[in-house]
Each structure stands twice: as structure tokens, then as C-alpha cells.
C-alpha positions, 0 to 999 in steps of 0.5 A, a space after each residue: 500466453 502472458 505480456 512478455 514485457 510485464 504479465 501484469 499487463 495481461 493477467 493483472 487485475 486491480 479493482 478501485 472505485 474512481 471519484 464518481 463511483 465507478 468500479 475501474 481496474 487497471 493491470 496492478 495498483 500502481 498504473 495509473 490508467 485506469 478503465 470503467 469495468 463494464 460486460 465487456 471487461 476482458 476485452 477492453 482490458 486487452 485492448 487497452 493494457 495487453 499490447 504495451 511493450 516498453 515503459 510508458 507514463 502510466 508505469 512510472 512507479 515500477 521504473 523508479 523502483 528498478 532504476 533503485 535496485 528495487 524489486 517492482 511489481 512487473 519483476 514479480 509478475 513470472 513468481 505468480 502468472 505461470 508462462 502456460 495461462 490464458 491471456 486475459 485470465 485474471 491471476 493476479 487481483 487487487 481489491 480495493 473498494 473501501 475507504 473506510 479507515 481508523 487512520 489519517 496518515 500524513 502521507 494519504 487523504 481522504 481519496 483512501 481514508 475515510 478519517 481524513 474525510 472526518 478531520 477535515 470536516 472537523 477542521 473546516 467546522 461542516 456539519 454534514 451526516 455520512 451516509 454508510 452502505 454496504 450495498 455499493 460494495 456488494 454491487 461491485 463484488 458481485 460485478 467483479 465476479 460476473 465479468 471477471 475469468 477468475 478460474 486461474 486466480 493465485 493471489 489477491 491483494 486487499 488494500 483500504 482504507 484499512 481491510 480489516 476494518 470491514 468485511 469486503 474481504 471476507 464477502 470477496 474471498 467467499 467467492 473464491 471457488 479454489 482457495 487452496 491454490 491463492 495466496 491472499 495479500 494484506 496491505 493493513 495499518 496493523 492496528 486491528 488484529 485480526 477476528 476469530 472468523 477472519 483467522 478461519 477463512 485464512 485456514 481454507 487459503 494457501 498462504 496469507 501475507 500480513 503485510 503492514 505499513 510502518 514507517 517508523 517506529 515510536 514517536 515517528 511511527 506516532 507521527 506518520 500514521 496518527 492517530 495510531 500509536 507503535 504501542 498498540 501496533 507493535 504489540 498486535 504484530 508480536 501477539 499476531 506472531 505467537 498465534 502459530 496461524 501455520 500460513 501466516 507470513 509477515 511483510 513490511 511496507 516503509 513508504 520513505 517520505 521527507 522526514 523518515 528516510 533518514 530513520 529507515 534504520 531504526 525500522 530495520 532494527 525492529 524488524 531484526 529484532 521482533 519480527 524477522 520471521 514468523 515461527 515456522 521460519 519464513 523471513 520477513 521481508 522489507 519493501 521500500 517504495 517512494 512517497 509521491 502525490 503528498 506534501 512529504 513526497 521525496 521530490 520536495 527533499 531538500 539537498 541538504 537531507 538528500 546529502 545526510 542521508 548519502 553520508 548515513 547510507 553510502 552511495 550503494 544503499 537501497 535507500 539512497 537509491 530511492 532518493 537520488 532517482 525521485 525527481 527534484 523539485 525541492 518545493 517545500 511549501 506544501 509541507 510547511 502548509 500541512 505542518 503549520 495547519 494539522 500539527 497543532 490540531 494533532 497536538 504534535 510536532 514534526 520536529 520532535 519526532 524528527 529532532 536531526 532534520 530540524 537544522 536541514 529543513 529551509 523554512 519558505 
């Protein structure tokens, strides 16, 4: 039987590599606890996640989230981990094991980006040659399938780096026995569409959700996820759409930040307007988290932002929900400091993109 307080507990599985190379999981890609995989997998995961009953630290995000009115991940649990599954059995699995990426957002570094890794080298003027292998990432799958009780698996997520900037999810979902029964899961920049061959393991799945990041459109999607641009981005999504792919469904991802909460509607606009739902009817949904551990995490929004985006929204809004239940620290110095340094190499300016926050923005 599953965790009753949260399935992911006992039938979450969330594949990372730590900063030593060590492949770790964890229930979901939110927990923060995190374990080293080894032979011993299914037990010490029970040992270490399945006996939690009530929140902890470790699950702070899903609480903020519910707090919100938000769906979290422990409230989606039940809609994939049937009541009768084995405790333990792997059902729900995340894979994220490259950071390799064509993006350095300001909201993400290099712990997730290979582009950031770059920029900073370019910044600070290092001469070093990256080594790229494969062979990490094999040994990591091929771990994940030794060790891991996959027989009841229904839905795989794919995080980055971007996913598919590489073929990990090709070589993973080539491992998978049954995969008329999984729902395969793309958390993606969606600047690269998606190859022909990509498209043809997509056919043997149940249903692939295409789940994009944007957090704003033009200018400010511009700004965010440099150096992609809303042009390209914007156009693979509708190309994407007018495929037909028969079990391709789409999903927004706005991670709000400092600056572009007060702008969640004109994403909302987009959405209704182009991508509302594939062709064959199914909805597009919008999921709404909170930006945290980066320099434009909602705990340094100033009152004043807080204030305007309560007048916009009106107290009940989902997004002024996310706000008010973000701790406060109103610490402004580490955006200044990002501003000051990347803006200028990015030939970019926040106060452009993001003219009505300008007056409300205290300098330190």
C-alpha cells in the first residue's frame, strides 16, 4: 500500500546526480532530502522517506503550494499510484541527470545548466576545456534499471538541462518493458522541437505531456530565459501543435519571480489565444510555482510589488496567493548584484522589459 499521507513517499522515485557525481533520489524533484542510490535502493528508501507522515522541511515547497490554493505534487500522487501497488514499487520517476542546456535563465546556474557553466567561465576570463561524456550518464541508467522495482512504472518525468538537448530520454525510455501503460513527462525550455525519431518513441507511449517553461512572453520571455528568444519558442509550440502527434498534450510551466508575477496575465492571454489545447481537444493547463534559492526568488519582492500585484489580482488570485505565502525578506541586494553584472553582458535591461515595476524597485 502506498504512503497515506503522500504516495510519492512511497512510490516516488527522482533520479539527480549530487555535486560529487553521485547518482541520488529522492520521493519527487521537489524534496529536498536527498539519498546516494546504491544495491540497497528499495530499502533504504523506505527507511529514509516511507515512514514520514505529516509535513517536514524536507517538503516545503508542496506546503507553500497548497497553502496557495495550488495543486502540489503529494495532491497529485493518487491520480498515478493506484491504492493496490506495492509499497516501494517504483511508479512514478524522474530523471534528471544532464545539465547540459542551450539556456542560462536568470532564475537557474549552473547546478542545472551547462550554459551558465560557459558564461561564467567567459565572464571571469578562465581558459578551461569541458570534457563531454556519455558514459556517466550510461552508468547511471544502467544503475537506475539494476536496482530500481520498475514492473509498476506509469509516468516518467525528463527534467535538464534541457532533455531534449540530448538523448538520456531516448536510452531511458528504451528500457522501459511496458510502454503503452507510462505517461512520459517533459519539463523543456521548448526551443528545440522535437526529431523525427523522438516523435517515434513518443508513438509506443501512452500519452506524452509537453510541458514548457515560460515565464513571459516577448521581451520578458526574452529577458528570463536568455538567450532564447519568445520568436523561436512561441513558433515551435504552434508548429508542434499542428503535427497531429495523436498523444501529445501540452503544459505551461510560469515559475513567478520578482519581476514577472505582476505580468502572469499576458502569458494567460497567449495561452487562451494559441495554445488552449492540442487539436484533439485536451486543455492546456497552467502550473504556477514559486521562484526560490536565486536572486529574483519572490522572498525578495518588495512590498510595494506585493501591493500592486494585490490591486491587479484581488486578494483570491492564485497569484497573489503564491506571493502573500512566500517568506519575506525584501532582500533586494542579490538582484541588484545579478543585474548590475549579467545585464550588460547580455546587452539587456530588466527595466525595459519590465517598465511598470521600475518606480517600485528600491535601489541598495
Amino acid at each position: 500500500m502506498p504512503n497515506t499521507f503522500c504516495n510519492l513517499l512511497s512510490n516516488g522515485y527522482s533520479f539527480s546526480k549530487d555535486k560529487n557525481s553521485n547518482l541520488t533520489v529522492s520521493p519527487c524533484c521537489l524534496h529536498t532530502k536527498k539519498i546516494i542510490v546504491d544495491k540497497n535502493l528499495v530499502q533504504q528508501h523506505r527507511s529514509n522517506f516511507g515512514n514520514i507522515t505529516d509535513w517536514t522541511d524536507s517538503c516545503a515547497h508542496c506546503h507553500v503550494l497548497e497553502k496557495s490554493g495550488q495543486q502540489s505534487l503529494r495532491q497529485t500522487g493518487p491520480d498515478w499510484i493506484p491504492a493496490g501497488v506495492e509499497n516501494q514499487s517504483a511508479v512514478m520517476i524522474d530523471i534528471n541527470l544532464d545539465t547540459e542546456c542551450n539556456a542560462a535563465c536568470v532564475i537557474c546556474g549552473e547546478h542545472s545548466s551547462s550554459l551558465w557553466k560557459s558564461e561564467n567561465k567567459k565572464f571571469h576570463k578562465i581558459k578551461e576545456k569541458t570534457n563531454k561524456s556519455t558514459q556517466l550518464v550510461d552508468d547511471y541508467i544502467d544503475l537506475i534499471v539494476d536496482t530500481t522495482p520498475l514492473d509498476d512504472v506509469r509516468y516518467i518525468k525528463f527534467f535538464g538541462g534541457e532533455p531534449l538537448f540530448t538523448d538520456t530520454h531516448i536510452k531511458f525510455l528504451e528500457k522501459i518493458k511496458n510502454p503503452g501503460n507510462v505517461t512520459v513527462h517533459y519539463t523543456t525550455n521548448g526551443s528545440i522541437f522535437p526529431k523525427n525519431q523522438v516523435q517515434q518513441v513518443w508513438n509506443r507511449f501512452k500519452t506524452v505531456i509537453f510541458a514548457v517553461s515560460i515565464d513571459g512572453i516577448d521581451k520578458q520571455f526574452d529577458y528570463v530565459r536568455w538567450p532564447l528568444t519568445w520568436t523561436k519558442v512561441s513558433g515551435n509550440l504552434i508548429q508542434l501543435k499542428e503535427r497531429n502527434i495523436h498523444n501529445l498534450m501540452f503544459r505551461v510551466e510560469f515559475t513567478a519571480n520578482l519581476l514577472n508575477t505582476y505580468y502572469y496575465d499576458k502569458l494567460e492571454q497567449w495561452v487562451s489565444l494559441n495554445l488552449s489545447a492540442n487539436n484533439f481537444g485536451d486543455k492546456t493547463e497552467i502550473s504556477v510555482h514559486h521562484c526560490f534559492n536565486s536572486a529574483f526568488a519572490l522572498e525578495s519582492m518588495p512590498l510595494a510589488v506585493m501591493d500592486l500585484i494585490k490591486e491587479k489580482y484581488g486578494p483570491q488570485h492564485v497569484i497573489y496567493e503564491l506571493v502573500k505565502n512566500s517568506k519575506k525578506t525584501q532582500k533586494i541586494d542579490e538582484f541588484w548584484n545579478f543585474v548590475n553584472r549579467w545585464d550588460p553582458w547580455r546587452k539587456k535591461a530588466w527595466q525595459e522589459c519590465f517598465p511598470d515595476l521600475v518606480p517600485y524597485i528600491p535601489n541598495y
